[in-house]
C-alpha positions as CSV (number, residue, x, y, z in Angstrom):
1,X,191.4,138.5,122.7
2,X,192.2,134.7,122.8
3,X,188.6,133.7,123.5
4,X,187.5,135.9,120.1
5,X,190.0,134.1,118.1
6,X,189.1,130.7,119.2
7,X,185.3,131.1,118.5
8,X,186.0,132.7,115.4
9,X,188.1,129.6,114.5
10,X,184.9,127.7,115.4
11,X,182.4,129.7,113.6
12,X,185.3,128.9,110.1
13,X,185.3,125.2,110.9
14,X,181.1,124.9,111.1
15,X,180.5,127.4,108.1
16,X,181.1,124.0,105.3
17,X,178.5,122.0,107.5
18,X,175.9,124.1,107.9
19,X,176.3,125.2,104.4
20,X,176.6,121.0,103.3
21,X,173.4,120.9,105.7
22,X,171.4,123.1,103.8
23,X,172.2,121.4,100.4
24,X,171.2,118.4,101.8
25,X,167.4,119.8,103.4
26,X,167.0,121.9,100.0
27,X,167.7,118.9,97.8
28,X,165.5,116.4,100.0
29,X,162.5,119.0,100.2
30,X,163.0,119.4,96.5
31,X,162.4,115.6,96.0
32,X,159.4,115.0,97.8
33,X,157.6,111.3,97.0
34,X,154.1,111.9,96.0
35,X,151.7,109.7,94.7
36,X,149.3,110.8,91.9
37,X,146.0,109.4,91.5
38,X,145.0,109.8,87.4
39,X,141.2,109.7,85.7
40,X,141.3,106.3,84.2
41,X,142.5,104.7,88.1
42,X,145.9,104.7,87.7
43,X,148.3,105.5,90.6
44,X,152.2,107.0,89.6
45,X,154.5,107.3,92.3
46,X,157.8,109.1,92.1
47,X,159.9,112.2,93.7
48,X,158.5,116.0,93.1
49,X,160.8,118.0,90.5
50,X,159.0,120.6,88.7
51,X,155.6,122.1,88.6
52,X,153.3,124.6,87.0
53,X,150.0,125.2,85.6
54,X,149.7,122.8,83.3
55,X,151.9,119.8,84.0
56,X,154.0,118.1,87.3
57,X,157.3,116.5,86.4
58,X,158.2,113.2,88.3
59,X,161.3,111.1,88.6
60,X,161.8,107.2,90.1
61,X,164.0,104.4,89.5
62,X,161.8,102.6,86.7
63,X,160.4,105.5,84.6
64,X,163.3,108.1,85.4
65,X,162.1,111.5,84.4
66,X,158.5,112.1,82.9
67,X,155.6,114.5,82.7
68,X,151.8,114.2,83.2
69,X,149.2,116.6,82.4
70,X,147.4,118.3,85.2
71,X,144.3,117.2,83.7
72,X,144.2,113.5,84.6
73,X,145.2,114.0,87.4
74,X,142.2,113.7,90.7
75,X,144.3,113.4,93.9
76,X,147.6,114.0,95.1
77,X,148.7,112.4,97.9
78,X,151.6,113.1,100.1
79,X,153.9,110.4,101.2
80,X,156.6,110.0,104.3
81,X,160.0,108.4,103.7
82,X,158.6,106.4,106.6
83,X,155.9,105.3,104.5
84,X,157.1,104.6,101.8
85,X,160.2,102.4,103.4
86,X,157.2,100.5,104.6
87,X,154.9,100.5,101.9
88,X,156.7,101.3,99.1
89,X,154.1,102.1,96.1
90,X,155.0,101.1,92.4
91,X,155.8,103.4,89.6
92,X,152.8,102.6,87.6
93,X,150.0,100.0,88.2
94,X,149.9,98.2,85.4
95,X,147.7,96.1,86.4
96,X,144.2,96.8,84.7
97,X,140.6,96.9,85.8
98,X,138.9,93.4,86.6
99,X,137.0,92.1,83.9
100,X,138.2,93.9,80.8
101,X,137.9,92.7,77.2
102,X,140.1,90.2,76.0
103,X,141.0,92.6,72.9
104,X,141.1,95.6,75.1
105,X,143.3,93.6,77.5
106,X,146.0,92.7,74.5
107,X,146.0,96.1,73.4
108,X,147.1,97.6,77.3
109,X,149.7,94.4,76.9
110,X,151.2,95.4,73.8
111,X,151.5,99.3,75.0
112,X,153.3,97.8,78.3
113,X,155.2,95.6,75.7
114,X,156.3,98.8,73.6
115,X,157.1,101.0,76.5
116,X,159.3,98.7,78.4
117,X,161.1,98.3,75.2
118,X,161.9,102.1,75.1
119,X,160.6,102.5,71.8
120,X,158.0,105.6,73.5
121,X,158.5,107.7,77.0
122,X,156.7,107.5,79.9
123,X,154.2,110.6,78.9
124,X,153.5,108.7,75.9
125,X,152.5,105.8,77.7
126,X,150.3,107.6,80.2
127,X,148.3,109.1,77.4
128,X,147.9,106.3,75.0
129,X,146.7,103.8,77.8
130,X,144.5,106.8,79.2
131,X,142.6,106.8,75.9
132,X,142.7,103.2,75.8
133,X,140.9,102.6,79.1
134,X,138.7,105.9,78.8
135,X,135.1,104.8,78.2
136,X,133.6,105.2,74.9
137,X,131.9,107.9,73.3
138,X,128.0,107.4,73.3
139,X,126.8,107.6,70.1
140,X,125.8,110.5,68.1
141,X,122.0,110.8,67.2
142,X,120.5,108.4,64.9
143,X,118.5,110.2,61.7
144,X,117.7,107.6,59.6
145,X,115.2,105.0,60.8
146,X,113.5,102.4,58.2
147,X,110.9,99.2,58.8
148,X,109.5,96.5,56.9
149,X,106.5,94.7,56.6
150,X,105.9,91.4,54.8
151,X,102.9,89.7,55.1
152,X,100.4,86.6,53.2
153,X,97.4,85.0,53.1
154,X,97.2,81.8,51.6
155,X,94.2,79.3,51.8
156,X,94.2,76.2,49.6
157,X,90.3,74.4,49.9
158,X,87.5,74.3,47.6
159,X,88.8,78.0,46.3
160,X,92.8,78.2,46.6
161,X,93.8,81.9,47.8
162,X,97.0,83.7,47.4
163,X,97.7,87.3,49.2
164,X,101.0,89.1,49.3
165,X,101.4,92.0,50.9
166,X,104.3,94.5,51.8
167,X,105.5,97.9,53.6
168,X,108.2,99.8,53.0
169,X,108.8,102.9,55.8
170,X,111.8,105.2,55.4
171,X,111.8,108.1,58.0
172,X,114.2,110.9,58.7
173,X,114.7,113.0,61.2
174,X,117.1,116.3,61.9
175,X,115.6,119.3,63.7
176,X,113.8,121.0,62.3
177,X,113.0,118.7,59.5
178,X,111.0,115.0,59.2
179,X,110.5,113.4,56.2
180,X,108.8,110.1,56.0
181,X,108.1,108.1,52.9
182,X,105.5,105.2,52.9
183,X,105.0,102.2,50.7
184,X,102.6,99.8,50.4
185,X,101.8,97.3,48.0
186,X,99.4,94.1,47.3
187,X,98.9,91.4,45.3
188,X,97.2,88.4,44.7
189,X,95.2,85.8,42.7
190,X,92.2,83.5,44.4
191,X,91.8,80.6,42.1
192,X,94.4,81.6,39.3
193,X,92.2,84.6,38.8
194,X,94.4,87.9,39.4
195,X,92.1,89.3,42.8
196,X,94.5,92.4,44.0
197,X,96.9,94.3,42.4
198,X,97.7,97.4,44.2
199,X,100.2,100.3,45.2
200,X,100.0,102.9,47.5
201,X,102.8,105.8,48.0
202,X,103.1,108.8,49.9
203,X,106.2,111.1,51.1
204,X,105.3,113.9,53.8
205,X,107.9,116.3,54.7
206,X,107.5,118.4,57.9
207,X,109.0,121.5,58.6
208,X,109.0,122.6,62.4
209,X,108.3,126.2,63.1
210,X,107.6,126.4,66.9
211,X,107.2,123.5,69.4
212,X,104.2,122.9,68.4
213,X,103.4,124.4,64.8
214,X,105.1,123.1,62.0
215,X,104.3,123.1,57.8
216,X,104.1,120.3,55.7
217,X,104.4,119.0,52.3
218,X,102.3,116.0,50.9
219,X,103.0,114.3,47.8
220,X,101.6,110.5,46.5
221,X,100.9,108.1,44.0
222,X,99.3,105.0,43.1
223,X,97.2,102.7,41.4
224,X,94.7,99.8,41.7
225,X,94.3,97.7,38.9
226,X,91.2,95.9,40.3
227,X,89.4,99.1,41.1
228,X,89.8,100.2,37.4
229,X,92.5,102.9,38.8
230,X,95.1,103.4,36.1
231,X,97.1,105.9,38.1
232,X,96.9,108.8,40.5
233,X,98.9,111.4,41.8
234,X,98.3,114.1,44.7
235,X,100.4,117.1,46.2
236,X,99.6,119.7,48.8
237,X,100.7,121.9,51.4
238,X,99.8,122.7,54.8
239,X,100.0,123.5,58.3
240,X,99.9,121.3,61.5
241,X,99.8,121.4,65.4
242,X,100.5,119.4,67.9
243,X,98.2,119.0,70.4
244,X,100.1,116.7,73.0
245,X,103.0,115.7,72.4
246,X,105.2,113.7,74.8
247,X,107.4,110.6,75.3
248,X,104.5,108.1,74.7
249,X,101.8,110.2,73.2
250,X,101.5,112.2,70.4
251,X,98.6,114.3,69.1
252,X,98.6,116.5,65.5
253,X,95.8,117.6,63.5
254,X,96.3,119.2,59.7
255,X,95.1,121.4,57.6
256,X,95.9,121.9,54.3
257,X,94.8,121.6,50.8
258,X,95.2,118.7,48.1
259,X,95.4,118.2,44.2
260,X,94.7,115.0,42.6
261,X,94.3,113.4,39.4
262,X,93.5,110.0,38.8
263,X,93.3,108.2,35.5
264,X,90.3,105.8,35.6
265,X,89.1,102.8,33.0
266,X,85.7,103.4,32.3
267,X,83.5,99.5,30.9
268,X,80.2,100.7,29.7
269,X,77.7,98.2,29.2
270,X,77.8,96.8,25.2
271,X,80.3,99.6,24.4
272,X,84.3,99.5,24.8
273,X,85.7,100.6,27.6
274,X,87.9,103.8,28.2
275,X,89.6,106.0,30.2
276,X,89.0,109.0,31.6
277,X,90.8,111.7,33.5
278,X,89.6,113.3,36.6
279,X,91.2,116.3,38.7
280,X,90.1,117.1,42.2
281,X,90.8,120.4,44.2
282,X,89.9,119.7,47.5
283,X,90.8,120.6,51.2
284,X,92.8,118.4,53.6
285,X,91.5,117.9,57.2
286,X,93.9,114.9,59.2
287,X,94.4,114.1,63.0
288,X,97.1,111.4,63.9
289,X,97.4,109.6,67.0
290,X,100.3,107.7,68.3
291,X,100.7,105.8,71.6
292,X,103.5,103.7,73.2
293,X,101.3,101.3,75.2
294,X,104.6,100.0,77.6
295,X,107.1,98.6,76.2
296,X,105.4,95.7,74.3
297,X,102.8,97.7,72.1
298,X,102.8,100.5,70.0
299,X,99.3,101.9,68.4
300,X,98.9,104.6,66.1
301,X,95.7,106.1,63.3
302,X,95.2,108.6,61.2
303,X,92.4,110.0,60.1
304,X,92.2,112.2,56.7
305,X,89.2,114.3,55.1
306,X,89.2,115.1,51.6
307,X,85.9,117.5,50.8
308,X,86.1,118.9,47.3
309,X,86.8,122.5,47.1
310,X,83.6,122.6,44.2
311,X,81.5,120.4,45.4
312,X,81.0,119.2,49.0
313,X,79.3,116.4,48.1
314,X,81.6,114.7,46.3
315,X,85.0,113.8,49.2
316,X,87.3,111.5,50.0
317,X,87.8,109.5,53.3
318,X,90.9,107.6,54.5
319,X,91.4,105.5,58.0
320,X,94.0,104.0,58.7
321,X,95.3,101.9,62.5
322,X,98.3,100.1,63.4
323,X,98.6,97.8,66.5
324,X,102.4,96.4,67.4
325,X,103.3,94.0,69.1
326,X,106.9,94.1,69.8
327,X,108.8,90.6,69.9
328,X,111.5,92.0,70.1
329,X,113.6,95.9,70.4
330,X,113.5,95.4,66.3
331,X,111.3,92.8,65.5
332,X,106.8,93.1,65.8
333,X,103.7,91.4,64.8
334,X,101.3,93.7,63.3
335,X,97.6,94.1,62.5
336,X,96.6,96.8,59.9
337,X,93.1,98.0,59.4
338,X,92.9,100.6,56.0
339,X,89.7,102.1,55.3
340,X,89.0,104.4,52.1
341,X,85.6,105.9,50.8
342,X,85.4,107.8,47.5
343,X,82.1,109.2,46.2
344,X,82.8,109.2,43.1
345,X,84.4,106.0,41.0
346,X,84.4,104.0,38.1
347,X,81.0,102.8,37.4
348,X,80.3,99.4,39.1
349,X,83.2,100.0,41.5
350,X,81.9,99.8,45.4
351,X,82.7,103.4,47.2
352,X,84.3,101.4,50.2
353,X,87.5,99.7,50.1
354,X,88.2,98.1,53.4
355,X,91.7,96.0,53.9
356,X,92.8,94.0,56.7
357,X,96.2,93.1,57.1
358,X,98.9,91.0,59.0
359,X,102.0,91.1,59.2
360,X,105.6,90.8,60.5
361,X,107.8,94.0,60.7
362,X,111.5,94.1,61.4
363,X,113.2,97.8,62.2
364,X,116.5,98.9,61.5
């Protein structure tokens, strides 16, 4: 009866350790040290004290209690007491990537500045110097696209020469619509007596319907003072394929029809000169070809067929090639050849107007 008394008496006396042992084993597997490895390289170290399914909660000696979102973070890592009394890992590495920008690198400065001030908390930190260090967006799409040409030709001998010419390209581009607007002008004098004056205009508007098939809308203007061409305008809608149509090459033929009048000044022999209206109706056969040759040269042509819709002997012809040379991503040398046959002009005006031009393009 003694002996029961006397181990009861012990079993009273070890109840408060075993219970103070517990505490103690609960508390120090409730604080485990972990290491978290975030998205933008970072490393926080700290003691486990709450988790769920969207954030872990850590505590140390510099930060004290904070938060981070379980969505920068890429590795956990476990550490030993052992470890870390050997190795101890700091809070927060603030020490950024190698080689960073000197504004990006004042920036992360000024953050640490602000936080070590108190003036934000630890979460804060983490997620304004995780945007900071998070790489850029690319860039969205570019639709707008323009180019200019500027060219001359100037010769100053027996007969002095002066040639001006110019391009203006404005192209844009959002699926599944293009619209590209071309403008081209000349002018010039070859021994004080005016020898071009000329401007060409044209805005086509595609409309994609498949891969491959799209419509189109035509619409230009002009006038050639030299050619007795007061002024002209032409619309006209139709339909277009692509026959290749790749990352360097690109085929399209067109079909379509075209309207046209032109206002033309008429010089009869002896008699006074007037002018006189003409309106064509006339179907529209064109092929373009364009080719990146590398990454130096581009080439491109097109090739369009004007035969009137009342007489097919009377038509229109217009060829036109391009050959760049690129100096630069946004800077070329280039070499036009234009081409255009009409059948029927102003009397004593030739039926073939050929132009060859030079010039230098820059690209925005």
């Amino acid at each position: 009866m003694a002996r029961l008394r006397r181990n009861r008496l012990t079993l009273v006396r070890l109840l408060p350790l075993a219970l103070w042992a517990c505490l103690v084993i609960t508390a120090l597997a409730g604080a485990q040290p972990v290491i978290l490895h975030l998205r933008n390289g970072d490393r926080v170290s700290g003691d486990l004290v709450t988790e769920d399914s969207t954030r872990v909660t850590l505590t140390n000696a510099i930060l004290g209690r904070f938060s981070i979102p379980l969505t920068v973070v890429t590795l956990r890592e476990g550490v030993t007491n052992l470890a870390i009394a050997k190795s101890p890992a700091p809070a927060i590495t603030n020490t950024p990537p190698p080689s960073l920008p000197p504004v990006l690198q004042r920036k992360l400065d000024d953050l640490q500045t602000v936080h070590a001030t108190g003036n934000i908390s630890a979460e804060e930190y983490q997620r304004q110097r995780a945007k900071l260090l998070s790489p850029p967006k690319p860039p969205g799409p570019k639709h707008w696209s323009a180019e200019l040409h500027a060219g001359m030709d100037l010769a100053f001998s027996e007969r002095d020469r002066q040639l001006y010419t110019g391009r203006v390209k404005l192209n844009y581009a959002r699926a599944p619509l293009r619209n590209n607007i071309d403008y081209l002008f000349t002018y010039g004098w070859t021994d004080g007596v005016l020898s071009a004056n000329r401007m060409d205009s044209w805005m086509k508007t595609d409309l994609d319907l498949t891969p491959r098939t799209y419509l189109y809308s035509l619409e230009g203007a002009g006038y050639d003072e030299i050619r007795r061409v007061n002024w002209r305008y032409e619309v006209g809608p139709g339909v277009g394929y692509h026959l290749i149509k790749t990352t360097n090459l690109v085929v399209r033929v067109e079909a379509g029809f075209n309207y046209q009048v032109q206002n033309v000044e008429e010089i009869p022999a002896n008699k006074p000169s007037f002018d006189r209206e003409e309106k064509h109706y006339s179907q529209r056969l064109a092929q373009d070809f364009r080719w990146n040759i590398g990454s130096q040269f581009t080439f491109d042509e097109k090739v369009e067929y004007f035969p009137d819709l009342t007489d097919f002997h009377t038509y229109r012809m217009r060829a036109e090639a391009n050959l760049r040379y690129w100096l630069k991503s946004n800077l070329s040398l280039n070499f036009t050849v234009i081409d255009t046959y009409e059948t029927k002009t102003s009397t004593g005006v030739g039926q073939n107007d050929l132009q060859l031009r030079s010039s230098i393009g820059v690209k925005f």
